[in-house]
N, C-alpha and C positions, 0 to 999 in steps of 0.2 A: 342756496346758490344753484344747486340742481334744478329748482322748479323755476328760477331764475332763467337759465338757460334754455329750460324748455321752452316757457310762453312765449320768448326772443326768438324759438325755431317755429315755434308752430303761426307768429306773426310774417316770417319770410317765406311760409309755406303759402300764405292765404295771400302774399304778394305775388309772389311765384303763378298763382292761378290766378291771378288778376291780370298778370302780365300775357297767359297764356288764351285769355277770354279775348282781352283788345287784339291779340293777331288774328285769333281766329275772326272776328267782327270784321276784322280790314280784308280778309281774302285775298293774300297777294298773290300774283302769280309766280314768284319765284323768290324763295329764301337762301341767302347763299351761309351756307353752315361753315366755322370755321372751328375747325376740335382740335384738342392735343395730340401729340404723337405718343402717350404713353396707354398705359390697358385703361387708366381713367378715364384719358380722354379720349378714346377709340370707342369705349363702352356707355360715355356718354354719348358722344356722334352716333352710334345706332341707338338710343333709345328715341333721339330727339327727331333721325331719320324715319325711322318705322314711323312715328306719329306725327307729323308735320307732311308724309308722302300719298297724305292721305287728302290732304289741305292742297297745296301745289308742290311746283317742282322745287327740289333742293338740290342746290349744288355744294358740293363739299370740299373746304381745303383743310389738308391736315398741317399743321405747325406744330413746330418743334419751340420756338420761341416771336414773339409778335415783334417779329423786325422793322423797324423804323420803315424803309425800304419796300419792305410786303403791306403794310398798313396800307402805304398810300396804291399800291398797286388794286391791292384789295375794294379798295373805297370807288373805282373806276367799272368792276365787275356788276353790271345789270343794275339796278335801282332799288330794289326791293330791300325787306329787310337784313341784317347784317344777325347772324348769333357767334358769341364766341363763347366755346362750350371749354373746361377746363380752361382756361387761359384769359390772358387781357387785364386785367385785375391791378398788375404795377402799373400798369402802361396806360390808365386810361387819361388824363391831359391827353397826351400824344392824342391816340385814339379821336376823342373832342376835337384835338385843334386842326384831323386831315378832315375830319367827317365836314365840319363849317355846319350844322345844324338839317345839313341835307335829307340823312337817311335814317331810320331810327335803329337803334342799334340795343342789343338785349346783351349782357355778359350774364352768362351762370356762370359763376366761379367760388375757390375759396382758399384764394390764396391772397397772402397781404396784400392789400393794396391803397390806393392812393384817393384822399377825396376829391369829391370832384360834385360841382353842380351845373347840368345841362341835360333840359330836360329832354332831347333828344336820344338819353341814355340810360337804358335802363340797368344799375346794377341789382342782383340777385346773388348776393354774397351774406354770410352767416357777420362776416367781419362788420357790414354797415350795423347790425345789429349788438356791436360789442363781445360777439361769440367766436371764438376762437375757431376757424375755417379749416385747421390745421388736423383737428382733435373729433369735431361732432357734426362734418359733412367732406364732401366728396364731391368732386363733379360729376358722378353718373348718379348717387342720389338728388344732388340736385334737378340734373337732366330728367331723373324717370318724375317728381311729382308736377315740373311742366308739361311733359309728356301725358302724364297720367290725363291731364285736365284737356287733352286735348283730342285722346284718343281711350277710351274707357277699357281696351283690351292690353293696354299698356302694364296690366301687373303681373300677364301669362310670362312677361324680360325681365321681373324685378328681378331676377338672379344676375341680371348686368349688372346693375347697380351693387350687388354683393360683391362681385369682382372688380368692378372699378376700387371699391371701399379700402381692400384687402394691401392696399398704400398705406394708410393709415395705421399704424403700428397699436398695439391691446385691444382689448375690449372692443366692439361696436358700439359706440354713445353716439347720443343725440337722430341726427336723421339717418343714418347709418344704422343706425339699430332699429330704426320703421322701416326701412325699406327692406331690411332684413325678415323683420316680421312679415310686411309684406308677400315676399316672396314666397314665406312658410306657408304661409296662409293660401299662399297663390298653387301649391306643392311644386314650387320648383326648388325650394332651397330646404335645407335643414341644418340647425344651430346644437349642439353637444355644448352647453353652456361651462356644467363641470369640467369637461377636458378642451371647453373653449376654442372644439374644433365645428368648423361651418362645411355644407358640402352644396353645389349647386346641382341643376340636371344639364346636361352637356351631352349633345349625341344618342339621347335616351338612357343617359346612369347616371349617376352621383359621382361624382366627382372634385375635389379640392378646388375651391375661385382660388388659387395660391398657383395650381400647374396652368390653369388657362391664364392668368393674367401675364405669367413667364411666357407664354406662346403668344399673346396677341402684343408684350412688346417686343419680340424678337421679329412678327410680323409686320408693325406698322415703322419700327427703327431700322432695322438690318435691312427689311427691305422697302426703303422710303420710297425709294428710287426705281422700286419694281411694281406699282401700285399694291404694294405690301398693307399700306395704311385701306385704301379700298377692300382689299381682300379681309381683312382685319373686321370691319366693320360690318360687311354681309356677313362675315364667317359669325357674327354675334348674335345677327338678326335670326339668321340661321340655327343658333346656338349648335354647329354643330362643324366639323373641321372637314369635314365630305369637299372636295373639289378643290383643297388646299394643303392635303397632307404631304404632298409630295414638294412642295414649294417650298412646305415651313420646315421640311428635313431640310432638303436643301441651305436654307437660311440659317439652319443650326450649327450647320456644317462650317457654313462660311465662317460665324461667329468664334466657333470654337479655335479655327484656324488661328484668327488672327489674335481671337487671347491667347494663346501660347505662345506666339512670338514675340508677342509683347510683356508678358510674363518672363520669356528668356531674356530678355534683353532688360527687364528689372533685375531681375534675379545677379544677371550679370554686373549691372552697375549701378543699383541700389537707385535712391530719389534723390533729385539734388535739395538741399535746406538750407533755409535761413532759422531766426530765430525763432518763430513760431509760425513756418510754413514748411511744407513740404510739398517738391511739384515733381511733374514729369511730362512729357510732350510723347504723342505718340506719332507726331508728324502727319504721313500720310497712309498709314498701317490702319484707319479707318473712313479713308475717304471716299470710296463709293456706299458709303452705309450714311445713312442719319444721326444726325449728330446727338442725337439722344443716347446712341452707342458707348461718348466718351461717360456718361453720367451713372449709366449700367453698369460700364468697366471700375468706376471708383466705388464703386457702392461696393462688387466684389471682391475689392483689394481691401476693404473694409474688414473682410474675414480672412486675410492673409498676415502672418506674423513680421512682414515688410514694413506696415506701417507703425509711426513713430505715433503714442497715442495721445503725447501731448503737444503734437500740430498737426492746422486745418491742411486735408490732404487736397492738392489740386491738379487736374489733369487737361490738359489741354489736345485739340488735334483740329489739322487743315480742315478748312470746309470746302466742299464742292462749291461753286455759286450760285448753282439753279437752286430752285424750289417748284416741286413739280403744283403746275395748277397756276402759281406766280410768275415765274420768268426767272431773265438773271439779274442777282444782288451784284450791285459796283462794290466793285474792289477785292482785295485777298482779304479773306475773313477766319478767323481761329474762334471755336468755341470753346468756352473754359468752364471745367465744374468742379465746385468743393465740394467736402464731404467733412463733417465734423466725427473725428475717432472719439469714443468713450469719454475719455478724460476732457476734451473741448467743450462735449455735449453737458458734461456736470458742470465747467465753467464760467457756460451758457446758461444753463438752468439758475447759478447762482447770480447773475448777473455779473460776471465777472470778465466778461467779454459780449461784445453786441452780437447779436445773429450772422449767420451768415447771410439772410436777407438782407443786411443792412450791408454789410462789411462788403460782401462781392459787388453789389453795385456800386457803392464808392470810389472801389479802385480800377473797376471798369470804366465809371464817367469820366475817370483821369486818365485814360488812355483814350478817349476817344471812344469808347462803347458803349453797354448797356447788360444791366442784366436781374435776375429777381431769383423768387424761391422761398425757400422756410429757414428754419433758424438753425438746422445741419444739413441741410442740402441745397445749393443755392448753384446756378450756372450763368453765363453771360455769351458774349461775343464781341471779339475787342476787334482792332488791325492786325494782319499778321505782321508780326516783329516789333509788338511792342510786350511781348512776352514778359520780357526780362521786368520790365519799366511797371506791369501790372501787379507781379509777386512782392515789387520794393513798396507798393502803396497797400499792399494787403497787409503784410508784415509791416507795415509803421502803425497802418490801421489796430489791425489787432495788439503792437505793442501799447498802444494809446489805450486801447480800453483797459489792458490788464495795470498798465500804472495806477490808472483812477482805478480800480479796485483795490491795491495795497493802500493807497490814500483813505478809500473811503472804509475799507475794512469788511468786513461779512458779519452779518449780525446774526444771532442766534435762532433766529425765524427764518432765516436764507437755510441753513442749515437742515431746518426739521423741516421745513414746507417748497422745497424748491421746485418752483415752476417748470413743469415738463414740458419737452420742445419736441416736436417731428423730426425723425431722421429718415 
């Protein structure tokens, strides 16, 4: 199964540099680069930057999630080609049906996503290969072997790619562990395989991808709204935090602020639940930051003795409307993000409940939204005030699966082999 997996990586590898041969052959003059808001996808958008700035000009917008709304906005920006680094991957119909075959469009990504045939589109995903996206890549290893093929000094930053990884929970398998290598080899990174610890070079020292990837998303989320996400990206190319240190205190500051107030005010009156949901609303206690904020804040209540471990934890909060680089999105928007505690994630593993890939976007499309993710962490963006209306279809949802589970039973090989999920 293992060598299975490989020759499935090392054939998206050899697509990957097929894909990055035809642009360079086309010479466009201007690529409009579209990355994630998190250390993934910050640390992909600088490897893709650095080697593509060499080629023509790249403009960059950072997203938090591929809004209906920004797509089309997006599809109006200059002519050239389109990349969506970390992201795009649920949403590609959409994506196809703004694009109309106009502009060619390249997704690195590796997260679930949807099929789709238009060859106007190129996906660069582990999943088109039946390889779990989840587990044996990353969007900045993706990013660096495009990169690589485009730009030959591309492996002096494989340590980006070490840091984007460092989301992916155990071991480095699959391209994550080449790019690793890579970097070793490159001396910018070094692996402690027995105590499983990695360190990258960062400002000229060795350093944990674990503290910088905590800084470049307090960078590009807390402060979306401050060219945080820019800052973020140079400070990568840069590998080094010189002309941003005083900003990203600043932005620590903020953060910390307003987890505590929002920590008081759990603390105070606990979560509200249903039968196999637990939520909370932070209102507007995050709305000059990036909404990746609310997604950060559940992850950390994740290690708080508050949450109930056998329901999906969800958290909601207002959105600003702009998006900087985009414009303003119509209407009041709320973004929403689950998190599977412990016990969810083993009921997940066992098949005992669907992902939360599947489950949050469900109850999202029934409100009127949208939304994607992995199989314990999953976010969307619904209307605001249809809150209530969103937890009643999550909790039928997830009730629905768990009945077919006591129906269908757990078999003895669920048991001893069950399927490990990303949280």
């Amino acid at each position: 199964m293992r060598g299975d997996v490989e020759v499935k990586l090392q054939a998206l590898v050899k697509e990957i540099e097929k894909a990055a041969k035809r642009l360079l052959e086309k010479r466009p003059e201007e690529v409009l680069l579209i990355h994630h808001d998190d250390a993934d996808g910050v640390t992909a958008g600088a490897l893709l930057k650095y080697a593509l700035s060499d080629v023509c000009k790249v403009r960059t917008v950072c997203l938090e999630k591929t809004y209906p709304q920004a797509i089309e906005v997006i599809q109006e920006i200059g002519d050239g080609p389109i990349i969506y680094a970390d992201l795009g991957s649920p949403h590609l119909s959409l994506i196809s049906k703004v694009n109309k075959g106009r502009r060619e469009i390249l997704v690195l990504d590796h997260h679930d996503m949807e099929p789709l045939e238009d060859p106007t589109i190129t996906v660069l995903n582990p999943e088109v290969y039946g390889v779990d996206g989840g587990v044996y890549a990353c969007g900045a290893s993706l990013a660096y072997f495009f990169s690589k093929s485009i730009k030959p000094s591309t492996p002096s930053l494989a340590h980006l790619a070490v840091i984007g990884s460092v989301e992916i929970p155990g071991e480095p398998k699959g391209l994550n562990m080449e790019v690793l290598n890579e970097a070793i080899k490159a001396g910018v990174a070094t692996y402690d395989k027995a105590r499983g610890k990695r360190s990258v070079t960062w400002d000229g020292r060795s350093v944990s991808p674990e503290s910088i990837s905590t800084k470049l998303n307090i960078l590009a989320s807390v402060g979306y709204y401050g060219e945080g996400p820019q800052k973020a990206v140079d400070a990568c190319i840069k590998s080094s935090w010189i002309g941003v240190e005083g900003y990203l205190k600043q932005l620590e500051q903020e953060r910390k602020k307003a987890y505590s107030s929002v920590m008081a005010k759990l603390h105070q009156e606990g979560f509200r639940k249903a039968k196999h949901v637990q939520w909370f609303h932070v209102e507007d206690a995050f709305y000059n930051m990036g909404v990746k904020v609310i997604g950060t804040f559940c992850s950390y209540l994740m290690h708080q003795r508050l949450v109930d471990e056998d329901k999906v934890l969800v958290g909601f909060m207002n959105m600003r409307p702009d998006i900087p680089g985009i414009g303003k999105l119509k209407g009041d928007l709320v973004k929403v993000s689950a998190r599977a505690p412990r016990r969810v994630v083993s009921m997940i593993e066992l098949g005992a409940m669907e992902p939360l890939s599947k489950l949050l976007p469900k109850a999202a499309e029934k409100v009127g939204g949208f939304g994607d993710g992995h199989a314990a962490a999953a976010s969307g963006v619904i209307p605001k005030g249809r809150e209530r209306d969103f937890i009643s279809f999550m909790d039928e949802y997830a009730k629905k699966e768990r009945v077919k589970e006591e129906r269908r039973g757990a078999t003895l090989m669920d048991f001893l082999s069950p399927k490990k999920v990303k949280q």
